[in-house]
ZAZA-272887 format. One record per residue (C-alpha): residue in one letter; x, y, z. Coordinates in steps of 0.02 Angstrom, whole numbers, plus 50000, padded with zeros to 5 digits. Layout:
% ZAZA-272887
aXYZ
...
This chain:
% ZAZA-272887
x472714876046022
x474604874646082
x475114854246043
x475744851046237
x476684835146312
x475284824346386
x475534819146563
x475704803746593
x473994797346678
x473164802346481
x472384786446428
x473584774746352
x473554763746183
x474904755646245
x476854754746338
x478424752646243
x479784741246302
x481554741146203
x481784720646253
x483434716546331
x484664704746219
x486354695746218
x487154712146158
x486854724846275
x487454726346456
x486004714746510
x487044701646454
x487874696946627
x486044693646709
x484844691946567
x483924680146630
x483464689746787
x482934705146708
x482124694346574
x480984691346714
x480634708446748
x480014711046576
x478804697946568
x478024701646748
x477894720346664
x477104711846509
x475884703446598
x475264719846713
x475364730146558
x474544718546432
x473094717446546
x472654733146533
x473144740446376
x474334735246222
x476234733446246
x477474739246110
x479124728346105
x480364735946020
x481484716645954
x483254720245897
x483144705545770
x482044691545706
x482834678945816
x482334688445944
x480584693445914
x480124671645901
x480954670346076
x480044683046149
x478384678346078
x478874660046151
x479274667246323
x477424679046301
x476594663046272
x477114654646411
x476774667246538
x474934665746463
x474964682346395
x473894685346271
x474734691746094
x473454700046009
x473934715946167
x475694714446085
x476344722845932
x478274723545875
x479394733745774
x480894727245723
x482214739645745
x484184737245818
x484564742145973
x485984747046087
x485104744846238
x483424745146330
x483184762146412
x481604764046309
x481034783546431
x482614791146380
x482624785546184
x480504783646148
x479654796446074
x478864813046155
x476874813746127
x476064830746132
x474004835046113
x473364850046046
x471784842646115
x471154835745942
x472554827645871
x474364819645935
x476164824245879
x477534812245915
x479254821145930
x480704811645903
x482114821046004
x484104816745981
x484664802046125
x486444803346144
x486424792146284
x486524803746425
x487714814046368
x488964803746243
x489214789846392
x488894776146292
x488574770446112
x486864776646057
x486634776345881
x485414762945857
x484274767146010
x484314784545941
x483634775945773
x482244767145865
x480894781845835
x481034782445656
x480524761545639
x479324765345770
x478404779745667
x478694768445498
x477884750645568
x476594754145694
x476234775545725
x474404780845673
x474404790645498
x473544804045582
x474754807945715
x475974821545648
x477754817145684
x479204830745728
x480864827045710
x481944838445833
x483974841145847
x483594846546046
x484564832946144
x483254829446257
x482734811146377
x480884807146437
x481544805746613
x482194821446610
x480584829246619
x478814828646699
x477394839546677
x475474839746748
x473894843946658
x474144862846673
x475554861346563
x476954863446702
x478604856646665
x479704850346795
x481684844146775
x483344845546857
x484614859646805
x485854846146824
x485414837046687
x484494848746559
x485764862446573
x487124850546572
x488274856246442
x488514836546392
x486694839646310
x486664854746201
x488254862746219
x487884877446107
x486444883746202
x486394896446336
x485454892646480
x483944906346412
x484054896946233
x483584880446324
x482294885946430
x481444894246271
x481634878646177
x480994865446296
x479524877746319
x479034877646127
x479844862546082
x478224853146248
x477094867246238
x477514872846424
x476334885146513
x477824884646634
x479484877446684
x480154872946869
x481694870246905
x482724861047041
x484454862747069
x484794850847210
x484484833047200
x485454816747139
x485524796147186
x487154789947191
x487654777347047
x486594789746944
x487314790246778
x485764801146683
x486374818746768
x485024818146888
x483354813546787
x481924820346872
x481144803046878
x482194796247015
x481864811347104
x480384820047092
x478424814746995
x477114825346971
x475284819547023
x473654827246991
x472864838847062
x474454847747100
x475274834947198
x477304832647176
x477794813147250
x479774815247312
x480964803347385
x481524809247561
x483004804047642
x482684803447856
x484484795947890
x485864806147924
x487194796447908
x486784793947719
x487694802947590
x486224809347509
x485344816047666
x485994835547643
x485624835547471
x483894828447450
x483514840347614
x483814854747508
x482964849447364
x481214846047492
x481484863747526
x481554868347353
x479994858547330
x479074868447470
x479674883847388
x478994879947201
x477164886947142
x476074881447011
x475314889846869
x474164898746968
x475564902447107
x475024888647208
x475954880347314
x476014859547290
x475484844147401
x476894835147445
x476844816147484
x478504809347527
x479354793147488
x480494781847611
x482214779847573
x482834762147537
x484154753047606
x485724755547534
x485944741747382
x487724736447315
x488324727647180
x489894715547181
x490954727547135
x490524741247287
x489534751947181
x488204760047264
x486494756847141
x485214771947131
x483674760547206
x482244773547205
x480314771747230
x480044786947118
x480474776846963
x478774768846961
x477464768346797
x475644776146783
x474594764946679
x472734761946627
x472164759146797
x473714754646888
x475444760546946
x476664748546920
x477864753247095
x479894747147077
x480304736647253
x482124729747306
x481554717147435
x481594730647565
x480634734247705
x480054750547661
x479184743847499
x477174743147575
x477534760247647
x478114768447456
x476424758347381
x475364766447511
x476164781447487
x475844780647309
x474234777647312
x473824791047375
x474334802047244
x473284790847118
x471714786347182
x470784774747097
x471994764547023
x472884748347097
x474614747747144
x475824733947088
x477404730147168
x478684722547030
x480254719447103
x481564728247014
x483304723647095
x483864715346929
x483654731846848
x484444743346964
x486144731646939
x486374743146772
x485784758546874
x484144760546822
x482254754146862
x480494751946804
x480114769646739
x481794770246650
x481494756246537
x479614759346482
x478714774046361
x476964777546387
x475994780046210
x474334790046218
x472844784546162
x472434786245964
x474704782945974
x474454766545882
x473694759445732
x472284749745725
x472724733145669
């Protein structure tokens, strides 16, 4: 059988968190998003292992200090020690595909969205990760396609979904005609099919439109989107068009797709005027649970309920992300699901 990217509702070994440190852009507010981490440690550890990626030794003693005193319990926790630039652990974790037997981790290039920021180390992670604490049966794959996790979701009939915006973007693999990418994001995941969408974007944005602020697949052919009802709001035309688009897609099987809609937060600022991309899309499947991003907003319960229903069966969990979205990102953006049989036994 075809090796295809596993959705991400596949039973977990475990999440992988890149942990934020004096060095990287967290610096400012480290402390606050510290605390972000460790509520995520404790939902995630509850269920199923956590990965911490440590960029030093230093490092890995406070964060087993800060573990223990939330009363988390550190036989669910593994490390690997490996440098980092920063923490955006869906854009520079590895890719895991099934071929229904075994696993393949793919270990794309990170280029940090483009060349927008230093990335060398992050886009070293993979190769520690595979070394220190990857199964010996998993088969590895290292690729040259510039390609980020949140730049792509796919269901359990193997259809892919992403943005033109940010796939296509010549930033990514300038070499490549259109046609050349398509064929080699189909091979590269093991895509039945791919869906595009051309409209779409949150302001302060700086990923090229991942899909995962946007748009997440569901099963049972369900697509959760974020819908904008006001407007005076600058993404109102924009993410109308793209709900159109969504109407318009078909599955595998050229059927159309549930849609269950999202609220639109309140605008969210930061002290310099910059509009941050808060979006209830970003949120996390795990064992059991979906972790849901809220910003202290009144349209938080209604996302939750929302999500539920596209996950039945497992609890929601609110973690309030509006430390995280002050370096334009949230929940989903700085965690990597790893499939069960992922990890070794130890």
């Amino acid at each position: 059988m075809t090796f295809r990217l596993l959705p991400e509702w596949h039973p977990q070994d475990a999440v992988m968190l890149t942990w934020p440190h004096q060095d990287t852009d967290w610096a400012a507010n480290l402390s606050a998003v510290e605390q972000v981490y460790l509520e995520l440690s404790k939902h995630i550890s509850a269920r199923q292992r956590l990965l911490i990626v440590a960029d030093n030794a230093e490092l890995k003693a406070q964060i087993r200090s800060k573990l223990v005193e939330q009363n988390i319990d550190l036989t669910q926790v593994c490390f690997v020690d490996a440098p980092c630039n920063d923490t955006w652990a869906r854009d520079h974790g590895p890719l895991t595909l099934s071929d229904g037997q075994e696993l393949k981790a793919i270990d794309c290039q990170f280029t940090a969205w483009g060349g927008k920021y230093e990335a060398d180390k992050d886009n070293a992670i993979n190769g520690q990760l595979f070394a220190q604490a990857l199964n010996q049966g998993v088969r590895t794959e290292q690729s040259d396609f510039i390609l980020e996790g949140g730049a792509i979701e796919i269901n359990e009939h193997g259809v892919l979904l992403s943005t033109r915006a940010c796939v296509h973007n010549k930033n990514r693999n300038a070499s490549m005609s259109a046609e050349q990418i398509d064929a080699a994001l189909a091979e590269l995941l093991g895509a039945n099919k791919i869906l595009w969408l051309v409209h779409g974007y949150l302001a302060g944005d700086d990923t090229d439109s991942h899909i995962d602020t946007l748009v997440r697949f569901a099963p049972n052919n369900t697509l959760v989107y974020v819908r904008c009802d006001d407007p005076q709001d600058e993404h109102y035309d924009e993410l109308g068009k793209m709900a159109e688009e969504l109407v318009a897609l078909r599955g595998l099987n050229d059927e159309a797709y549930e849609l269950i809609a999202l609220p639109w937060p309140k605008a969210v600022y930061n002290s310099e005027g910059d509009r941050l991309p808060a979006t209830y899309a970003n949120y996390l499947i795990i064992n059991d649970a979906v972790l849901v991003p809220t910003y202290n907003d009144s349209h938080d319960q209604v996302a939750m309920a929302q999500i539920a229903k596209a996950y039945p069966g497992r609890e929601v969990i609110g973690v309030d992300c509006c430390a995280l979205i002050e370096q334009f990102g949230s929940l989903h953006c700085i965690t990597m699901q790893l499939p069960h049989g992922f990890l070794e036994n130890k």
